[in-house]
N, C-alpha and C positions, 0 to 999 in steps of 0.2 A: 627685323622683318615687320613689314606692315600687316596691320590685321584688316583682310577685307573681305566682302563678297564675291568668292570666283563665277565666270560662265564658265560653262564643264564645256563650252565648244571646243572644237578642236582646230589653232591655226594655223601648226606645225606638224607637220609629222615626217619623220626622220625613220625611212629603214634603210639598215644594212648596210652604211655611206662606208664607202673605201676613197681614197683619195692615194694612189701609189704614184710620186716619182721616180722617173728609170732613170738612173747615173749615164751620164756621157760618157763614153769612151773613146780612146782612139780606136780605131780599125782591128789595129792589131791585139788589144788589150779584149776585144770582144772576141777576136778567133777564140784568144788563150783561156779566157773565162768559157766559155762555152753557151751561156745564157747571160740574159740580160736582170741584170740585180734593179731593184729599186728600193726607194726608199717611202717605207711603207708610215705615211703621215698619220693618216688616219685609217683605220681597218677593222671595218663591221661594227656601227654601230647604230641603235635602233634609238629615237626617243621622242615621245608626244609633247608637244608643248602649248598650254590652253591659253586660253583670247585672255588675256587679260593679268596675265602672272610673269614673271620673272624667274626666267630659269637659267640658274648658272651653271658655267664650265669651269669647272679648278680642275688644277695640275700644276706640276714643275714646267719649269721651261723646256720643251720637244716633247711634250704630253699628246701633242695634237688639235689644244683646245682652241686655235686662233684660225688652224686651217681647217674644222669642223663648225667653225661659226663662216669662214667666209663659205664652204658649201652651200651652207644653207639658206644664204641671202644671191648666191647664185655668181659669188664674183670669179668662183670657180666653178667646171666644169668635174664633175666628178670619175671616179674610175669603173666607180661600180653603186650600184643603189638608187635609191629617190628619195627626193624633197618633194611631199608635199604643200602648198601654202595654199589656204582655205578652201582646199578640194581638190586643187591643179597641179599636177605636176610638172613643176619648170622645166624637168632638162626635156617633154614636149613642145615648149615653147619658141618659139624663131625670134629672131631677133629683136623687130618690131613688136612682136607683142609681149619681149621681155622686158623690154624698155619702157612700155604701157605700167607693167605690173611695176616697176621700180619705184614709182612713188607711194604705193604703199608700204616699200623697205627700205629706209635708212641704214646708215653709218655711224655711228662716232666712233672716228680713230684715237691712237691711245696718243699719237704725239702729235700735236695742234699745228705746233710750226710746220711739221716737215710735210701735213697735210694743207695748209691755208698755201695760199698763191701769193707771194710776198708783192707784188703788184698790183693784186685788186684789194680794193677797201674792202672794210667787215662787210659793211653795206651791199657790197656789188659780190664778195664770198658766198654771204647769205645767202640773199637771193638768183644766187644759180640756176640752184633746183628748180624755181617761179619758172626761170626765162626759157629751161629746158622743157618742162613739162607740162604749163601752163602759159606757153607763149601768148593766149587771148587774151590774156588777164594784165598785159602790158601796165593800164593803165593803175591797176591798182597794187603792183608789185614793192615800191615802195611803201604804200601803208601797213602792207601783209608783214613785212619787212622789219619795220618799225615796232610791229605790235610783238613779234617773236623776243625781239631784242629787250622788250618790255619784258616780258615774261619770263627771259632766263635772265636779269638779274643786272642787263648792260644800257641802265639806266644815270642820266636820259638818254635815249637812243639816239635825239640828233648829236649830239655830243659826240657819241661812237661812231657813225652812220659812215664819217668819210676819213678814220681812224684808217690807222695800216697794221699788220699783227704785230708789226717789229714796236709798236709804241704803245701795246698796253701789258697788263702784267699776262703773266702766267695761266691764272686763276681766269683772268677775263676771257684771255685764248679758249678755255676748256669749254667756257660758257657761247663761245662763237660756234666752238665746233657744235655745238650739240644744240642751237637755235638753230644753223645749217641742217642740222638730220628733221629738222620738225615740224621747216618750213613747207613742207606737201603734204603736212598731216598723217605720215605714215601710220599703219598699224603696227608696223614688225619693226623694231631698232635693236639692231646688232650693234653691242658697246664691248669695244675691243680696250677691257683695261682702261676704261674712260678717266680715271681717275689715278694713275700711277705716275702721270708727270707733273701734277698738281702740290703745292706744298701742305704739308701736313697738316698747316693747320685751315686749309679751307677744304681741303678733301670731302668731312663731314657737311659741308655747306653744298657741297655739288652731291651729294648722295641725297641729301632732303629735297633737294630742286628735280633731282629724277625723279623721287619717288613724289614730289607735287605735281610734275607734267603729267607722268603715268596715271592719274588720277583725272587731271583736269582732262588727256586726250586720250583717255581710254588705252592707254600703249601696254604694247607686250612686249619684254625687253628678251634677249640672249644677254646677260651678262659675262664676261669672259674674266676670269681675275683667278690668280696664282696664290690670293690672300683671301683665305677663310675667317679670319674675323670682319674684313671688308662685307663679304658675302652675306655674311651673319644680319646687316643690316638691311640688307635691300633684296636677297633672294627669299623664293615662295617656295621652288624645288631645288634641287640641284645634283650634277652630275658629276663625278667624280672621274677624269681620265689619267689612264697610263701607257703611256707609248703607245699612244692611238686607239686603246680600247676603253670602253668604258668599263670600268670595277666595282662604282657603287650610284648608286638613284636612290634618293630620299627625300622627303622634306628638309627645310635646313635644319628647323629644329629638333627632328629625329635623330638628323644625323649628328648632332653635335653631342645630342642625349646618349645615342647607344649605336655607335659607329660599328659596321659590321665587317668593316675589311683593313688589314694592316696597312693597308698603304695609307688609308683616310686615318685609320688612329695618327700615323706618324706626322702626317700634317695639320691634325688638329695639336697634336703634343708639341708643335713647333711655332705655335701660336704664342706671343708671348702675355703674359702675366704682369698686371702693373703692381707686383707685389717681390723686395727684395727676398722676402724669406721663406717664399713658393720655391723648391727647385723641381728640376724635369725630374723623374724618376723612372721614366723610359727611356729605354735605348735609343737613340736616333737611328734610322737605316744608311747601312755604312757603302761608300760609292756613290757612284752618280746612273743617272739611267743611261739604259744600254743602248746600242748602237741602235739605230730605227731600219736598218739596212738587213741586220741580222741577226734579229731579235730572239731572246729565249725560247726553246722550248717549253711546253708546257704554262703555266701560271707567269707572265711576263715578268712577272714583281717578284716570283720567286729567288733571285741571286741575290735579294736584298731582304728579302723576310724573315723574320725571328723566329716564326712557327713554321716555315715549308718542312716539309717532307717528302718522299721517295716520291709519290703521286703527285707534287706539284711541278716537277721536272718534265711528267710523265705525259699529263693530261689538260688540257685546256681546259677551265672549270669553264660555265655558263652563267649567263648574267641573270638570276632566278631570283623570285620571291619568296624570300626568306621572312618575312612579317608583312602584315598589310601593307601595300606601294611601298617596299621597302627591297630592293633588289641590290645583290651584292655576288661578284664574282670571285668565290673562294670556298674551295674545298671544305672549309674548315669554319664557315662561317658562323654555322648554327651555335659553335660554343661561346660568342658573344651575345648572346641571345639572353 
């Protein structure tokens, strides 16, 4: 985590987002069900995110945390709730004037290829965003172009310029996608796992280059990422989901300090250790998470927790501050305290 000056403004704000899938059926399968089941992605949750910080999303995979980042950049419409962005609420916004606001929110997707257009050059990928949003600026779209390619690291840029994705590495890819998210100068990037198709040893090289844009262009990122020591480097807050709720909100390094909910214990215990003669001495939580369709009563995490009891079956805890900015959804939270 970078150490910086936050503005306490507010860019984000997130209440109540639900995001429900309803299952297809045949005809007949819906007589015999009687109601229509979904599949509950994402399901009530609230969270502020300030002009200038980096707020992650960790979870397993079906946590929810990739379809509560696309809410909030608006690639989806949601079920229930609001996004606000710097005051506005998108889902009032009509088409035209959503597509206005889109150059202040980028992208970078987590797989380069299967996002780039294997037919247009870096150069003409690039500069999309220029030709969509800034069609007057024709003439100077190439140098705009150029200079991005400068600055994430795909140097010399004419060299790259009329490159195709299938002929450079990996690493290079990661750095195209993410000069594409930066060429409108956005405020808001949404990084979906920007760094998990990348090879290990340049991963670290694309996490110092986010956190030097973010800097140079004032950016406020959504991080999305399943790896909490990843997190550890480049988030300011972070949020913790489970089958679509959120469980814990911290800073990163509170939470790593003094984690308040067992699900976050068990993900940071699953972190590993570059030390052979460190072992776990925690239990791992045993299964996998539950169906999103039809999901627990009570505490969701409960079928997998080492401390639930009778009331976690029972009752839904709430997402409450249990220490300064330090909120955590568990009955039982206080005795980590």
């Amino acid at each position: 985590m970078t150490e910086r000056s936050q503005e306490t403004a507010t860019l984000v704000e997130v209440r109540n987002l639900k995001k429900w899938y309803p299952i297809h059926k045949s005809f007949l399968d819906r007589v015999l069900a009687g109601t229509q089941k979904y599949v509950r992605a994402v399901d009530g949750i609230s969270i502020s995110i300030k002009r200038g910080e980096v707020f992650g999303l960790a979870g397993e995979s079906g946590s929810g945390k990739t379809t509560a980042g696309r809410l909030i950049v608006r690639l989806e419409d949601p079920t229930e709730g609001e996004v606000f962005f710097d005051g506005r609420d998108l889902s009032s916004l009509d088409a035209e004037a959503m597509r206005r606001e889109r150059r202040r929110m980028q992208v970078i997707f987590q797989d380069p290829m299967a996002c780039l257009n294997p037919r247009m050059t870096l150069g003409q990928a690039i500069s999309h965003g220029l030709r969509i949003h800034y069609p007057e600026q024709a003439d100077t779209h190439r140098e705009q172009t150029m200079e991005i390619m400068e600055k994430v690291g795909l140097v010399p840029a004419r060299y790259f310029y009329n490159k195709y994705p299938h002929q450079i590495s990996g690493g290079q890819r990661q750095r195209v996608v993410i000069a594409r998210a930066l060429i409108t100068r956005p405020e808001l990037v949404l990084a979906d796992e920007p760094i998990a198709m990348a090879d290990v040893s340049v991963r670290a090289q694309l996490l110092a280059l986010m956190n030097d844009l973010r800097d140079e262009f004032n950016l406020t990122y959504v991080f999305i990422t399943h790896d909490l020591a990843t997190a550890k480097y480049i988030c300011d807050r972070i949020g913790i989901l489970y089958l679509g709720k959120m469980v814990e909100t911290a800073d990163i390094r509170t939470l790593y300090e003094k984690p308040l909910h067992p699900y976050t214990q068990a993900l940071l215990a699953a972190v590993p250790v570059p030390d052979p003669h460190q072992r776990r001495t925690k239990p791992m939580p045993e299964g996998e998470i539950p169906n999103p369709i039809d999901p627990p009563a009570g505490c969701r995490f409960h079928p997998r927790c080492p401390i639930a009891q009778a009331i976690c079956s029972e009752k839904e805890p709430e997402l409450s501050e249990v220490l300064p900015e330090h909120f955590a959804a568990c009955h039982f939270a206080d005795r980590f305290v």
